[in-house]
TIMIDO-111505 format. One record per residue: residue in three letters; x, y, z of N, C-alpha, C in turn. Coordinates in steps of 0.2 Angstrom, whole numbers, plus 5000, padded with zeros to 4 digits. Last residue first. Layout:
ALAXYZXYZXYZ ...
This chain:
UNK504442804526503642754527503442714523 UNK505242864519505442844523504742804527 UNK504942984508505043004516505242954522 UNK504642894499505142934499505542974504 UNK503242864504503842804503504442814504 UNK502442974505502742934511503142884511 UNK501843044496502443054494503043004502 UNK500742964486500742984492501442984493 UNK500142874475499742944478500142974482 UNK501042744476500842804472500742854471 UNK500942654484501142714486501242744482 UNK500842524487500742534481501142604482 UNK500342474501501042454499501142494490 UNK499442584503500142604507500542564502 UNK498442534495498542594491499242614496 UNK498542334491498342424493498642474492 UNK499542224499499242244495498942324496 UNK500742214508500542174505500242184499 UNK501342294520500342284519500242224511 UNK502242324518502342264521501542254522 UNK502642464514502642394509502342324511 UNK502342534522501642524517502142454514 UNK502842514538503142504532502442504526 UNK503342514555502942514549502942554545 UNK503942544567504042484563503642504558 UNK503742644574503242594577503442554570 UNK504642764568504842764575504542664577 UNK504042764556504842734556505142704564 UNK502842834558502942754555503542704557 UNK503442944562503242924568503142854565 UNK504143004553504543004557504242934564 UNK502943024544503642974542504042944547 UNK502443114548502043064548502643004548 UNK503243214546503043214552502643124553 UNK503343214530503943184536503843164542 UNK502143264529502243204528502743194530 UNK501943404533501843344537501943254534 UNK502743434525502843454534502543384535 UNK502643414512503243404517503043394523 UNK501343484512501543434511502143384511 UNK502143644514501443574517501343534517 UNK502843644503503143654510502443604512 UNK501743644492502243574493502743574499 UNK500343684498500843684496501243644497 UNK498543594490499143644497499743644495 UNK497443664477498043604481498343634488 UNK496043734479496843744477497043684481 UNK494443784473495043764480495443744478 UNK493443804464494043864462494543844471 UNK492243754464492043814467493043834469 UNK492643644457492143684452492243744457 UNK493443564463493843604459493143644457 UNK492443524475493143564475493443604470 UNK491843444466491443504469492043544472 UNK492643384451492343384459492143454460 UNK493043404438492243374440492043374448 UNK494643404442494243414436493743374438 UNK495243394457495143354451494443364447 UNK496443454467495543464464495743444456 UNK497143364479497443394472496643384469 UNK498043324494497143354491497443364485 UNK499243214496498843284495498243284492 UNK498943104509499043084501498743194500 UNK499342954521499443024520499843054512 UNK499042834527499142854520499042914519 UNK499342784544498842824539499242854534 UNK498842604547499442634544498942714541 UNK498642564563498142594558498942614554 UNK498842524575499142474573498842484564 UNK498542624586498242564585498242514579 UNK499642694583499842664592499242634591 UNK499342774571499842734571499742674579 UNK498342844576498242804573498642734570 UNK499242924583498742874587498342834583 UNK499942984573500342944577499742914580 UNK498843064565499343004562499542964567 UNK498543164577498043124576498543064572 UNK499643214574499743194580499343124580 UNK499543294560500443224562500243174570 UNK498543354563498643284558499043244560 UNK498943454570498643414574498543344569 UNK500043494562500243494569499743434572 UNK499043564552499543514551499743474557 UNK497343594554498043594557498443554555 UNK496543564540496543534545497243564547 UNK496143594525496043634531496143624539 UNK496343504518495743524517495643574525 UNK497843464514497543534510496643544511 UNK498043304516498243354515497943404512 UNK497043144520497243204516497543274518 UNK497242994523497143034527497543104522 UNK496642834523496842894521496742964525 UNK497142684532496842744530496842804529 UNK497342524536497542584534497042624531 UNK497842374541497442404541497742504538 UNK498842304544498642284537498142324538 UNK499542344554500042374549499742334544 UNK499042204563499442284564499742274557 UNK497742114557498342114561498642184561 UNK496242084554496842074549497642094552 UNK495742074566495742034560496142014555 UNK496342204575496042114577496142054575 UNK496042304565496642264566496942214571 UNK494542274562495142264559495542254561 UNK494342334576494042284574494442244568 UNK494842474576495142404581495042344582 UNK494242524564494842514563494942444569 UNK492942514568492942474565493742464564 UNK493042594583492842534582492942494576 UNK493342724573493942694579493642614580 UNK492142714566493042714563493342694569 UNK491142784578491342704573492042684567 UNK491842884580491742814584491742744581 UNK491442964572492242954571492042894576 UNK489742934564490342954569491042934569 UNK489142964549489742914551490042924556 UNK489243084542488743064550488743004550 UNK490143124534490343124541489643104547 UNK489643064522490043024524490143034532 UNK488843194518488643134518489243084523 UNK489843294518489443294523489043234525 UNK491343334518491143244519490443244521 UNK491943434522492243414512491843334512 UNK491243484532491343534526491543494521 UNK491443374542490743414539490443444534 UNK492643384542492443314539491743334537 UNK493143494548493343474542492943424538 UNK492543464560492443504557492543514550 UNK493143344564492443304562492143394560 UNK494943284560494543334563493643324559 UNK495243174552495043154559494643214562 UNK494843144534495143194541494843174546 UNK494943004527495043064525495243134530 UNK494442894532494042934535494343014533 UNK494342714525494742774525494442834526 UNK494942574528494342614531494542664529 UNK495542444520495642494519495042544523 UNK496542284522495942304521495942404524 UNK497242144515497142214519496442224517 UNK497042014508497542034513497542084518 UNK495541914510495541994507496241984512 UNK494841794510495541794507495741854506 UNK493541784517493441794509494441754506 UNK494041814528493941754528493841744520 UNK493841964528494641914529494441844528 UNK492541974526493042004521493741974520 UNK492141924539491841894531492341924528 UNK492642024548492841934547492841924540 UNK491842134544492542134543492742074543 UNK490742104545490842084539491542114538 UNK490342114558490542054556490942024549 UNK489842254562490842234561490742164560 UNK488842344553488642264555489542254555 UNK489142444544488542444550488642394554 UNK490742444541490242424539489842424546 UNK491642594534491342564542490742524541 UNK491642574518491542614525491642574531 UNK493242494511492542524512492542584518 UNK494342404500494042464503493342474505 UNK495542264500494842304500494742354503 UNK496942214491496742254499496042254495 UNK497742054491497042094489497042124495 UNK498941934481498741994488498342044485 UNK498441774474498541864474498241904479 UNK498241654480498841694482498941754480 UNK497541604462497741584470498041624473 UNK496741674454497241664455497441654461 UNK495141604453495841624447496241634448 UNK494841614466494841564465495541564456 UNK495141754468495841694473495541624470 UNK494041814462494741824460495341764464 UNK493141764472493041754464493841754461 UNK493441814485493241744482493441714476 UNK493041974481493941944481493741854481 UNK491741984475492441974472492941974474 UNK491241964488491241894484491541904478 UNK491742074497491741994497491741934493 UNK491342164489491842164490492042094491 UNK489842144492489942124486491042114485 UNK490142154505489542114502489842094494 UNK490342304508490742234508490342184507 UNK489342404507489842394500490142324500 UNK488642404518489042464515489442464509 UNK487942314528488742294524489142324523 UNK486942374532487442374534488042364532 UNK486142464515485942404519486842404524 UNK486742534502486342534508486442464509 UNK488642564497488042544497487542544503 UNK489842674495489542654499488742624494 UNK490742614478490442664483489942654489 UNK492542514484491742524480491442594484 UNK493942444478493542484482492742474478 UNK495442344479494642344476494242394480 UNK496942314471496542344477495942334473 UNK498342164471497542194468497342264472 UNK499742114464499242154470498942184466 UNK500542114452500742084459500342084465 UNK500742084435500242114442500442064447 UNK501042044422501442034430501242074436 UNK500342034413500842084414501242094421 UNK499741914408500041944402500341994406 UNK499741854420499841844416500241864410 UNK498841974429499341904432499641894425 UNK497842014422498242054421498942004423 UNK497141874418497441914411498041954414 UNK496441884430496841804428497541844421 UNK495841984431496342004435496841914434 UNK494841974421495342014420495842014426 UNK494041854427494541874422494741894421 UNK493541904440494341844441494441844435 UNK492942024436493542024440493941974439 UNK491741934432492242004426492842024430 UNK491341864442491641854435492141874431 UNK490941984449491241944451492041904446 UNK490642124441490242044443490842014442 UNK490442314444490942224439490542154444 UNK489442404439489142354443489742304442 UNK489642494428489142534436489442494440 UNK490942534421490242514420490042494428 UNK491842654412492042594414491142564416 UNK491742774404492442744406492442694409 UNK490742854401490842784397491442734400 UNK490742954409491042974404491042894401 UNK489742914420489442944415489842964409 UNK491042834426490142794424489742844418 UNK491542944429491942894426491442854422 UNK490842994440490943044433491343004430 UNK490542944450490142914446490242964440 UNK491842974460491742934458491242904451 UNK492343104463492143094455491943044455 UNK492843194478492643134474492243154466 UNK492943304485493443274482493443224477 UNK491643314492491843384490492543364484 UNK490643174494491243214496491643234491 UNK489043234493489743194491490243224495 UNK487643284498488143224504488343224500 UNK487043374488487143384497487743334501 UNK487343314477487743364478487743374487 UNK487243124479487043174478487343234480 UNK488343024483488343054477487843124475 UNK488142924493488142994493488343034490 UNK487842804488487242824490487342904493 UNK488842794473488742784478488342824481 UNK489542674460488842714462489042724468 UNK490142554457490442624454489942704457 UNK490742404463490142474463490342554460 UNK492142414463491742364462491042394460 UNK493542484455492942494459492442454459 UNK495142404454494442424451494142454459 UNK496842384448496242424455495742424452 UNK498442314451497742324447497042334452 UNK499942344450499342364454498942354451 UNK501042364444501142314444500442274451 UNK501542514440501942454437501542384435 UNK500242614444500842624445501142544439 UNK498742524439498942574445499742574445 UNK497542494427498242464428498442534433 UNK495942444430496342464428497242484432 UNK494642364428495042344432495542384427 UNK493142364416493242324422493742324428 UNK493842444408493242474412492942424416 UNK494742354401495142414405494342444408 UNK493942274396494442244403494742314406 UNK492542304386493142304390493742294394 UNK491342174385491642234389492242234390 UNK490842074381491042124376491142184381 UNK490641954387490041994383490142064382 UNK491841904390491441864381490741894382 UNK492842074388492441994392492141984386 UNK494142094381493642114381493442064384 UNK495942184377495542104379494742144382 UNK497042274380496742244373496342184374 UNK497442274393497042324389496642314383 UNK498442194395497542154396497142214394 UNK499442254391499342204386498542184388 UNK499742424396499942344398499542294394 UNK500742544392500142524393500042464394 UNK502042584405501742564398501042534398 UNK502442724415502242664413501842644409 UNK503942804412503242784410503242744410 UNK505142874424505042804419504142794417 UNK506442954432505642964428505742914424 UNK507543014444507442974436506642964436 UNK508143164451507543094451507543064444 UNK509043264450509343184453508943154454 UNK508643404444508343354451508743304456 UNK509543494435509443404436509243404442 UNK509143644427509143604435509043514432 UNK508443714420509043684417509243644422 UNK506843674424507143714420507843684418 UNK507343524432506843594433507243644431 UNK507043354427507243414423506943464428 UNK507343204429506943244432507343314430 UNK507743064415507843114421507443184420 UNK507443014403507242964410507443014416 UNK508143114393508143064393508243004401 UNK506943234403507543214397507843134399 UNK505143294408505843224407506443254402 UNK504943474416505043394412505643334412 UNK504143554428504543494428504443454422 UNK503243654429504043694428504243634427 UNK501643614420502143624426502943614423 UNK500643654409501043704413501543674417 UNK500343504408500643554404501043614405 UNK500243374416500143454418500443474414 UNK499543264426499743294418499643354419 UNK500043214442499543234436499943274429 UNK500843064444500843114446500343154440 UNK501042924454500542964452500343014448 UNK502342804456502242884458501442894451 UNK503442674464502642694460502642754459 UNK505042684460504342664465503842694461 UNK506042734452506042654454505542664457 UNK506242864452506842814457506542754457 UNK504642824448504942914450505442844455 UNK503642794434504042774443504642804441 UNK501842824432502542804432502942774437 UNK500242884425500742834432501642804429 UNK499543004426499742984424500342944428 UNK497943064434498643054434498643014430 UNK496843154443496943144437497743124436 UNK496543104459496743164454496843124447 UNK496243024470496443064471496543124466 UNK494842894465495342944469495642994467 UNK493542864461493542874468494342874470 UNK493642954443493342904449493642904456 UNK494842984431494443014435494242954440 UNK495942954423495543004423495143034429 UNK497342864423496642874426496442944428 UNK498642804414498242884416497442834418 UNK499742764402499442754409499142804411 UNK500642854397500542784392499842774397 UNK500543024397500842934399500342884398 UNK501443174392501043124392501243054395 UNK502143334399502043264394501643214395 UNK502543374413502443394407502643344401 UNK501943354429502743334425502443354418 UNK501443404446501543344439502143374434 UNK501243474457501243504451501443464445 UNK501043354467500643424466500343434458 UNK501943294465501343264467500943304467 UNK503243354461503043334459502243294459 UNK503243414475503143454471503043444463 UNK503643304481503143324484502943394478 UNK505043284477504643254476503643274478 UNK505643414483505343384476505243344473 UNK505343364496505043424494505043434486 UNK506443264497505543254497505343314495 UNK507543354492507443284490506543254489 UNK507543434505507343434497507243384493 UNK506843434519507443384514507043404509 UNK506943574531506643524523506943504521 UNK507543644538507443574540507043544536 UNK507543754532508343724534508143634537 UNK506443834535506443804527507243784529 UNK505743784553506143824547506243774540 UNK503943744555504743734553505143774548 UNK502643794555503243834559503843824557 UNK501543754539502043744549502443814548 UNK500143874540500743854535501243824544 UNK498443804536498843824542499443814540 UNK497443824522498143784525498443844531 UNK495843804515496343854518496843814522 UNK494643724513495243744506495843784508 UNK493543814520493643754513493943784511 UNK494043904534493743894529493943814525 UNK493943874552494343884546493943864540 
């Protein structure tokens, strides 16, 4: 199967809840107008402006073209009322603050949905060059727009994340980075800024993200840091798929994900572990939903979030398209169906990108 092509399911269009299907079509096709909040680019999913869609997180991209505007707080299609409410989220008050050597706080750690603050630790990653990125990523397109700065130090986290507590009621942190050399892979540094951050605010729920570190010790180290969750994220389980949008990243055998996941949820316990898992890069839906459930039977939550080509990536440059919002129905129900069946909830992860749920239309479907 080529990059970028969808196997469409089978299910009749009588078994779609609409309700998600427009939701899912707002995750796509975003909403028309401006927000106070936006993240432009770096290590996720699409260019977004952040709100809340019924009261929960939502993501969704600026779209000038899209069929969907607000009127006063409600979801407009064309003359059609949705029945979803729409709320922008404001820009949050640690924005306006600089460390005392003069760096920004919003390119130290930026504001995610309400009540999320997420940085990148490392903003660099060893597979950035065009042969090994993965096909979806910008991470160091953020670094070379000025937008934030290679390296935060430890420092520069627990004060902006003592500010955002503070001044805007941030409830949960996430921290990612880009793969670094040496086994650790990133968690090295992950580890000594969550440290830093629980010494400034004691009891703030922290996910961290990496690879599969070389060395599984450093998933202890990570939990013993004080990290609440913890994020492996392998994007497609199919290792064809994974060759075409990952080639850096796929000679990571999936072995080691299965090890590092069981290793995690050893550590950090069921339903604090999780991982993404994308829509629109060519994978059987049918075998996603299946592959999800086995990931669910080891205690993995997977964050099922659409592919959406984001301005600078090697996806959007060579013209690959989001998948459909029937598609992203399908399987995210599918996905829904089997969380709901094994108890688990992203809220209940405490911290990260499941309990956040912005990117991913799996809150709304009941995950």
């Amino acid at each position: 199967m080529s990059v970028g092509t969808e196997t469409q399911p089978a299910a009749s269009p009588n078994a779609v809840d609409v309700r998600i299907l427009t939701r899912a079509e707002l995750a796509l096709h975003g909403v028309r107008g401006e927000a106070p909040v936006r993240r432009p680019d770096g290590a996720g999913p699409s260019d977004d402006g952040h709100v809340l869609v019924d009261g929960a997180n939502a993501a969704l991209p600026r779209n000038p073209a899209s069929p969907y505007t607000v009127r006063e707080g409600r979801v407009w299609l064309g003359e059609d009322d949705t029945g979803l409410t729409l709320t922008a989220v404001q820009r949050p008050r640690f924005y306006d603050l600089s460390t005392a050597d003069g760096v920004p706080y919003e390119h130290v750690a930026r504001l995610h949905g309400a009540d999320v603050l997420a940085t990148t630790v490392v903003q660099t990653c060893i597979r950035y060059a065009e042969s090994d990125r993965c096909r979806f990523c910008t991470i160091e397109e953020s670094l070379r727009s000025g937008a934030t700065v290679a390296a935060k130090t430890p420092a520069q986290l627990a004060e902006v994340a003592e500010a955002a507590v503070r001044l805007d009621g941030i409830r949960q942190m996430v921290m990612t980075t880009g793969t670094t050399t040496g086994p650790d892979r990133g968690a090295r540094a992950l580890a000594r800024s969550v440290r830093a951050v629980l010494e400034a605010v004691p009891g703030l729920p922290i996910q961290v993200q990496c690879e599969p570190p070389g060395d599984p010790s450093w998933i202890s180290a990570l939990h013993e840091a004080g990290a609440t969750s913890i994020g492996i994220h392998v994007e497609s389980l199919d290792d064809g798929v994974r060759r075409r949008w990952m080639p850096g990243k796929s000679t990571v055998p999936m072995a080691e994900y299965e090890a590092a996941w069981d290793e995690a949820v050893r550590v950090f316990g069921r339903n604090r572990v999780s991982t993404y898992l994308l829509v629109g890069l060519g994978e059987d839906p049918d075998e996603l939903i299946e592959g999800a459930g086995r990931l669910i039977d080891r205690g993995v939550y997977p964050f099922v979030v659409p592919f959406r080509p984001m301005s600078g990536t090697l996806a959007a440059r060579d013209g690959v398209k989001a998948p459909s919002a029937r598609l992203l129905t399908y399987v995210t129900e599918g996905v829904a169906v089997k969380l709901r069946a094994a108890g688990m909830a992203g809220a209940d992860q405490k911290a990260g990108c499941a309990a956040c749920g912005a990117c991913s239309v799996l809150q709304s479907a009941g995950g």
